[in-house]
C-alpha positions as CSV (number, residue, x, y, z in Angstrom):
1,X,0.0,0.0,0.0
2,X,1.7,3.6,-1.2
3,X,1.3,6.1,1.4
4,X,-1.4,7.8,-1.2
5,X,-3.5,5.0,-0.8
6,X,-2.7,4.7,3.0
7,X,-6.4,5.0,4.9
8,X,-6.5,8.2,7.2
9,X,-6.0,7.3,11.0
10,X,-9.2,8.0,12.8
11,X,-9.6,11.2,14.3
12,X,-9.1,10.7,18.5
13,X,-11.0,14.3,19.6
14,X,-13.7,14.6,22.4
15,X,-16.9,16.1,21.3
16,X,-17.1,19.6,21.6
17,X,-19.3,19.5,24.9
18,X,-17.1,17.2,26.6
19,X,-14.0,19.9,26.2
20,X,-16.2,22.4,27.2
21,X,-17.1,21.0,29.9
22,X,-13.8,20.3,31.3
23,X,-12.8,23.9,30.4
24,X,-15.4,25.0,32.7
25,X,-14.6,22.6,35.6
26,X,-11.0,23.9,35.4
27,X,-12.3,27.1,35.7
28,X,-14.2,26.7,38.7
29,X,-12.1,25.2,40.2
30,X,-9.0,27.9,39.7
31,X,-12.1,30.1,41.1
32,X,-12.5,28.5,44.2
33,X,-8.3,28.2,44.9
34,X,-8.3,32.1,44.2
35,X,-11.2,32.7,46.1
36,X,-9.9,30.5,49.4
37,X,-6.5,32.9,49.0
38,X,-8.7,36.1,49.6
39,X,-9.6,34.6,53.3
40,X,-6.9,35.8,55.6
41,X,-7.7,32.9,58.3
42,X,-7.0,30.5,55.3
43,X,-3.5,32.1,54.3
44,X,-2.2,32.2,58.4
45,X,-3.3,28.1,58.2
46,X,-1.8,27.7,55.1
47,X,1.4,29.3,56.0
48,X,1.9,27.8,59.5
49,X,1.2,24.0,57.7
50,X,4.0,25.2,54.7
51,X,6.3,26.4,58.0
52,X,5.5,23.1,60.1
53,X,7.0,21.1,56.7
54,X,10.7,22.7,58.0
C-alpha cells in the first residue's frame, strides 16, 4: 500500500461539549483556589502547615 492509498487514521478528539465541559470545571475550580487565598484565616493556616514542613 503507497502512502497515497494509506487510509487516514481515525480522528481521537472529544466532542465539543465534553471539552467544554472540562474547560469549565478547570475554571471553577482555579475560582475556588483564588477565592480561598482572599480569606486571611485561610492564608495564616496555610502558612503555618507550609512552616511546620521545616
Amino acid at each position: 500500500m503507497t502512502p497515497e492509498q494509506a487510509p487516514a487514521p481515525a480522528s481521537r478528539q472529544r466532542p465539543v461539549w465534553l471539552r467544554a465541559l472540562a474547560w469549565l470545571a478547570a475554571a471553577l475550580v482555579l475560582l475556588a483556589v483564588f477565592g480561598l487565598y482572599l480569606e486571611p484565616d485561610f492564608m495564616l493556616t496555610m502558612a503555618d502547615q507550609v512552616w511546620a514542613c521545616f
